[in-house]
C-alpha positions in Angstrom: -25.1 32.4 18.0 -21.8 31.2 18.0 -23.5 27.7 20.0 -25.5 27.5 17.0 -23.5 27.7 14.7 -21.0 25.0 16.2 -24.4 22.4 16.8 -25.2 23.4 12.9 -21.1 22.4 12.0 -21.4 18.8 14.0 -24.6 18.2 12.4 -23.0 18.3 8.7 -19.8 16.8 9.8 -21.7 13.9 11.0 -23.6 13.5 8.1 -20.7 13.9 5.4 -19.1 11.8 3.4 -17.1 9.6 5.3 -18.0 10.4 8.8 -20.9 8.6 9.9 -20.4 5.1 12.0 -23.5 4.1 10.5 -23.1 1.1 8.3 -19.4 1.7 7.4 -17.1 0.0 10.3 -15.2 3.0 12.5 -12.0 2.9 13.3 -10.3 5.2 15.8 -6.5 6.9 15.6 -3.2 5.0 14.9 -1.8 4.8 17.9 1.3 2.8 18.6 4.3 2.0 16.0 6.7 -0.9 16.0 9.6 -1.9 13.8 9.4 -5.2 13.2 13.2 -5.6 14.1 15.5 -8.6 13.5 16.5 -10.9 11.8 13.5 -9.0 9.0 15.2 -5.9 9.4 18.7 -5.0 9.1 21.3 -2.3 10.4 22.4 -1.4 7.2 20.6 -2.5 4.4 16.7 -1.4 3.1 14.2 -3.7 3.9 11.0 -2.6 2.4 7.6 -3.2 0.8 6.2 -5.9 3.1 3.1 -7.9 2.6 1.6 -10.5 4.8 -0.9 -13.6 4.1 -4.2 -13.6 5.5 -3.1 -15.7 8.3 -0.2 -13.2 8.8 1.7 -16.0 9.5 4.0 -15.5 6.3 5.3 -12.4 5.2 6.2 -11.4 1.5 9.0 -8.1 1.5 11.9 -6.7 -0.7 15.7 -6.7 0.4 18.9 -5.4 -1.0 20.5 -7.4 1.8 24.0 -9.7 1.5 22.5 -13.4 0.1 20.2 -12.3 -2.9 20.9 -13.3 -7.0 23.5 -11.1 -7.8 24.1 -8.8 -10.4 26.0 -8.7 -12.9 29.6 -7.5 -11.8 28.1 -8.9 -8.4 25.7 -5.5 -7.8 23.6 -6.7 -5.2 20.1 -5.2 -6.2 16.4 -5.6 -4.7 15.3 -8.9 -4.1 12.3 -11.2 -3.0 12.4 -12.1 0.4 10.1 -14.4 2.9 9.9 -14.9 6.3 7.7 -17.0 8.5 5.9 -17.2 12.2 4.5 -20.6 13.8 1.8 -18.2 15.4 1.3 -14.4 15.8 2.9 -14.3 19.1 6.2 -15.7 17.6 9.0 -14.2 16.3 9.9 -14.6 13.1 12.0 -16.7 11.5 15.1 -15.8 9.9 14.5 -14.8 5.6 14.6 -17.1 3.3 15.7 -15.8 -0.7 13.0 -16.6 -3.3 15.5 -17.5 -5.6 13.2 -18.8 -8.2 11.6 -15.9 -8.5 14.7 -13.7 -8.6 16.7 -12.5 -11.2 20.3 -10.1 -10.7 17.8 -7.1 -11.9 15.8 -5.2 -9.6 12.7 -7.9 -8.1 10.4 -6.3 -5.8 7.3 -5.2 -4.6 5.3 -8.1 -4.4 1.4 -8.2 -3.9 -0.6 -12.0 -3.5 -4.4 -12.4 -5.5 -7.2 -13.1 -2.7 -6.8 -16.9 -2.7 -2.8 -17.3 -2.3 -2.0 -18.7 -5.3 -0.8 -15.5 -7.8 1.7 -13.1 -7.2 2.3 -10.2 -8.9 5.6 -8.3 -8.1 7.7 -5.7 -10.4 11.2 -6.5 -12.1 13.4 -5.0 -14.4 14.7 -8.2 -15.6 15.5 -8.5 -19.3 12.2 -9.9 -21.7 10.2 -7.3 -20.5 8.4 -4.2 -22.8 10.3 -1.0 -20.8 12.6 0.1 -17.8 10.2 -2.0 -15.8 7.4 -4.3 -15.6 5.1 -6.3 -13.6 5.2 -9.9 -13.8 2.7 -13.0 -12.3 3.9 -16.4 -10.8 1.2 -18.7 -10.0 1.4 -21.7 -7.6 -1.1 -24.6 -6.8 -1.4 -24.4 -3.3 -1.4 -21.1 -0.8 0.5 -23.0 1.5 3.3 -24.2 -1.1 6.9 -22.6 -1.9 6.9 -23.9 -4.9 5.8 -20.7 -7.6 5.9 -21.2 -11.8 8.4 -19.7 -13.7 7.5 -15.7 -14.0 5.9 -14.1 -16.9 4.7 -11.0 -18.3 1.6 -9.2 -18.1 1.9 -7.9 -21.7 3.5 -5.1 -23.9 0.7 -2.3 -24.8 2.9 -2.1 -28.3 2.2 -5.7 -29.1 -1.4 -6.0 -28.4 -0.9 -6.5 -24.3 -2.6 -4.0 -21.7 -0.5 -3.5 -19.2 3.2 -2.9 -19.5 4.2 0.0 -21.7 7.6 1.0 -23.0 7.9 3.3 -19.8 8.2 1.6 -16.4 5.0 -0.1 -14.6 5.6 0.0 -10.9 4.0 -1.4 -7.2 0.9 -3.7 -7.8 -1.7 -3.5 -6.0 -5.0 -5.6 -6.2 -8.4 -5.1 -5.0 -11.4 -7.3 -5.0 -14.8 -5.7 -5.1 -17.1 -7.0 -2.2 -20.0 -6.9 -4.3 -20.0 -8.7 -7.4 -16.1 -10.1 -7.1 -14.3 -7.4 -9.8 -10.6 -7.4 -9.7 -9.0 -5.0 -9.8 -4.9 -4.4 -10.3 -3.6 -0.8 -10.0 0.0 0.1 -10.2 1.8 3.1 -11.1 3.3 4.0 -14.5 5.1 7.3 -15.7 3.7 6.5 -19.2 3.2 9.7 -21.2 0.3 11.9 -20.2 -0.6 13.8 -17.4 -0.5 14.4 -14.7 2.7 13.8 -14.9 6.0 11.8 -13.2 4.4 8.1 -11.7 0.9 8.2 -11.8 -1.9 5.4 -10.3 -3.5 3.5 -13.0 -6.0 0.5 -12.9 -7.2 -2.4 -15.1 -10.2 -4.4 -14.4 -10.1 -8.2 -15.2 -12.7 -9.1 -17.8 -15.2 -11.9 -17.8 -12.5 -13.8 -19.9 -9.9 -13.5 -17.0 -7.3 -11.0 -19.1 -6.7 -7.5 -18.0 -8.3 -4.7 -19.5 -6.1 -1.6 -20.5 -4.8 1.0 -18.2 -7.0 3.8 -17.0 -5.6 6.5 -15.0 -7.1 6.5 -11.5 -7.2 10.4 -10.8 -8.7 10.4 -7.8 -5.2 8.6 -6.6 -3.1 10.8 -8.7 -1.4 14.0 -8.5 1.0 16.0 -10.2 4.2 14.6 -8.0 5.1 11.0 -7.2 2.1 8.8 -6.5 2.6 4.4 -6.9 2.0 1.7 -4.2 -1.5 2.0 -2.7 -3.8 -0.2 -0.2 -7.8 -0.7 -0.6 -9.3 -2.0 2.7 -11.4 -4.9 1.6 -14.6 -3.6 2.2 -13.6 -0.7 -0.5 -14.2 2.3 1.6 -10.5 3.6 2.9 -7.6 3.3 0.7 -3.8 4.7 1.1 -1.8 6.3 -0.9 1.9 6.6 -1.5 2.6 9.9 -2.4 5.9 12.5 -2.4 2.9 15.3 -3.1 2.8 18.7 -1.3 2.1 19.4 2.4 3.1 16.1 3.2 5.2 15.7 6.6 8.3 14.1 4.9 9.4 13.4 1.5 7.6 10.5 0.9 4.5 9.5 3.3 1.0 7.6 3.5 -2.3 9.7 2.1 -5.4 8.3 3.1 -9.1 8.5 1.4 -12.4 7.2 2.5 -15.8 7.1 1.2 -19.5 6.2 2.2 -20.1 3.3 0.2 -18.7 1.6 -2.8 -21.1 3.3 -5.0 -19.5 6.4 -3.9 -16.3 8.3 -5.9 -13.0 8.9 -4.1 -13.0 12.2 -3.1 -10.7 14.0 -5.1 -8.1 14.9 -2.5 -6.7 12.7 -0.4 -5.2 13.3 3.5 -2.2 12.8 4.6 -2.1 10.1 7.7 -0.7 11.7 10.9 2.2 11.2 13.3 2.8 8.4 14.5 2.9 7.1 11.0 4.0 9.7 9.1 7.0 11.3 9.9 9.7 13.9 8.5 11.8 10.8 7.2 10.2 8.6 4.4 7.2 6.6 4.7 5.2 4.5 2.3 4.3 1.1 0.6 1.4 0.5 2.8 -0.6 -2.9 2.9 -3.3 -3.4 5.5 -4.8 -6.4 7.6 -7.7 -8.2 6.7 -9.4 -6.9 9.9 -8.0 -3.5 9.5 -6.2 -2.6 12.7 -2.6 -3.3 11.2 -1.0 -1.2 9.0 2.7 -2.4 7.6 4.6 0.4 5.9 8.5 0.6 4.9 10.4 4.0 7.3 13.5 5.4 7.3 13.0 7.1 10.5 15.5 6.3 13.4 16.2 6.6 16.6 17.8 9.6 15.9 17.6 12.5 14.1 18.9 11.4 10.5 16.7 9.5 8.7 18.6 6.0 7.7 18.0 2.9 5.6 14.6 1.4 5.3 12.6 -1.0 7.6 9.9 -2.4 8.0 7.3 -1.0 10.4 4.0 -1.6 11.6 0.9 0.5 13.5 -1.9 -0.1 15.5 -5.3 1.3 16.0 -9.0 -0.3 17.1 -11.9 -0.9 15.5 -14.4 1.2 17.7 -18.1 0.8 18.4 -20.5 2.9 17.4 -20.8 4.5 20.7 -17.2 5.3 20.8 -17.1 6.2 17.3 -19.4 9.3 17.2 -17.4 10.1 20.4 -13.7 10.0 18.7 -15.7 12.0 15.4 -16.8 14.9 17.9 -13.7 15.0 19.4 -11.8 15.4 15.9 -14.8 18.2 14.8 -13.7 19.7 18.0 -9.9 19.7 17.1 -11.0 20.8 13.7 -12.9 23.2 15.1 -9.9 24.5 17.6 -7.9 24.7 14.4 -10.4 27.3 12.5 -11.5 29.4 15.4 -7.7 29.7 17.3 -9.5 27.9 20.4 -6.2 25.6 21.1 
C-alpha cells in the first residue's frame, strides 16, 4: 500500500507545475559559492548590487567605498561603480567611478535594457517626485562609457507612471520571449497593501512610454520584497525578500512556472544553503545561460555577519536524463521529510 502510494506521489510530482524536464530546460542544485574578492570587494566597505553584460566581461555594481562623488559635508554615500575583465578567466580590473552618472545622493542599483544601451538605476538625487526614484541614461553604443545625462522616469502626480511621492526602488527588467514585451518591475512602498516595499511592474506600450504601476502579488508579501531576477526564457524568477521562514534576515526566494502562459504560483521558496545563509542575502541577477547566479552577502568567514560583497554561485544545466534523476531524488528528500524516513 504504502509502495503505492509513494509510485502515485512521483507520478503527480512529475507532472506538476514546475517539475517536468520536458520542454522547460532543468537545472540541478547550487552547488559551489565564491566571493568575487579584490580589488571588487572591499574589507570594510559594502559592495553590492552587481550586474554583469551579456559577455560578462563588464560588470555594473554599487559601492560606498573611499573615491565616490561626495556628499555634502563629504558623507560618502552609495555610488555607481564598474569594473572590467579581458576574458572570463581574468581577474578583474581595479573599479572605475561612473562619475557622470553620480551625484553626492544615494546612486545605486543599476539594471542594463537587452541591447546595452539604457540603464536604469535608483537615486535619491534632488529633481526627483519622492525619497527616491528611478532614473534612465542612454548611450549609443554597448561597448561605450560614454552615458547621457540622467533623467527621470516621471512623477505619477504630474501625469508620469512611475515615480510616486513615496520611494521607487531596484529595477529590474524583463523581456518577454514571445512577442518582445518589456517589462520594468521595481519596488515601491507607495500606499496600499500589502504593505512596507512591495514588487510592482509596468509594461512598455506600443508608443515606447511606460504604462502605470501594477502591483505584482505573486512577488509580493506583507514584509520587505524589492530587487528581483527573471531568467530570460520567463519561467524561474528570484525574489528578494526579508519575509518569514527565511534562513536569514534578508535572502533569495525563488519561483518557477511551466510555461509563460502560466501564473506565478503564489508562494514563492526560499533558495537553500549554499546561497542563502543566516547573514543577509539578496539583489540577485542571473546569467544569460543560467548557471551563474551573482547576489550581494554579508556572511564571513566567521561567525558575525560583516559588510556586503559581492558573491556568486554555481549550478549545471542537466539533461533530461539527469534531470528526472535529481527530481526523484528531491521527491525522495521531500518524501523523507513528511514520513520521518531521514
Amino acid at each position: 500500500m504504502r509502495r503505492s502510494l509513494m509510485v502515485c506521489l512521483l507520478a503527480w510530482y512529475l507532472a506538476a507545475p514546475g517539475s517536468s524536464p520536458q520542454g522547460a530546460e532543468v537545472y540541478g542544485d547550487w552547488t559551489g559559492v565564491f566571493n568575487v574578492g579584490a580589488p571588487v570587494n572591499t574589507a570594510d566597505y559594502n559592495d553590492t548590487y552587481a550586474i554583469l553584460s551579456r559577455d560578462e566581461l563588464t560588470m555594473y555594481f554599487t559601492s560606498d567605498r573611499p573615491g565616490g562623488v561626495p556628499g555634502p559635508g563629504g558623507v560618502r554615500n552609495y555610488d555607481l561603480w564598474l569594473t572590467t575583465r579581458a576574458s572570463l578567466d581574468d581577474p578583474w580590473e581595479t573599479p572605475t567611478n561612473l562619475s557622470a552618472l553620480n551625484t553626492g545622493a544615494e546612486d545605486s542599483l543599476a539594471v542594463l535594457s537587452s541591447d546595452e544601451h539604457v540603464m536604469f538605476f535608483h537615486s535619491t538625487r534632488s529633481g526627483g517626485c519622492g525619497a527616491g526614484d528611478i532614473w534612465m541614461t542612454r548611450r549609443h553604443d554597448r561597448r561605450s562609457p560614454d552615458w547621457d545625462p540622467p533623467v527621470n522616469l516621471g512623477c505619477v502626480e504630474t501625469g508620469g507612471t512611475v515615480n510616486t511621492g513615496a520611494t521607487e526602488i531596484a529595477p529590474a527588467l524583463f523581456e518577454n520571449p514571445r512577442g518582445g514585451q518589456v517589462t520594468l518591475f521595481y519596488g515601491s512602498n507607495r500606499p496600499g497593501p500589502p504593505k512596507d516595499l512591495d514588487v510592482y511592474a509596468s509594461v512598455v506600450g506600443e508608443d515606447g512610454y511606460f504604462r502605470p504601476g501594477e502591483l505584482v502579488r505573486e512577488f509580493s508579501s506583507a514584509a520587505r520584497d524589492t530587487r528581483i531576477f527573471i531568467r530570460r526564457d520567463g519561467l524561474e524568477a528570484f525574489i528578494t525578500s526579508d519575509r518569514p521562514n527565511g534562513q536569514g534576515l534578508i535572502d533569495i526566494w525563488t519561483s518557477t512556472r511551466e510555461s509563460l502562459s502560466d501564473l506565478w504560483p503564489p508562494t514563492s521558496i526560499d533558495v537553500p544553503s549554499p546561497v542563502n545563509g543566516v547573514c543577509d542575502d539578496g539583489s540577485p541577477w542571473l546569467s544569460r545561460d543560467g548557471m551563474k547566479l551573482y547576489f550581494f552577502s554579508t556572511r564571513t568567514s566567521g561567525l558575525q555577519c560583516g559588510t556586503r560583497d559581492i558573491w556568486y554561485a554555481t549550478r549545471e544545466k542537466l539533461k533530461q536524463e539527469s534531470a528526472i534523476q535529481a527530481m526523484v531524488g528531491r521527491f525522495n528528500r521531500m518524501v523523507g521529510r513528511l514520513t520521518g524516513d531521514h
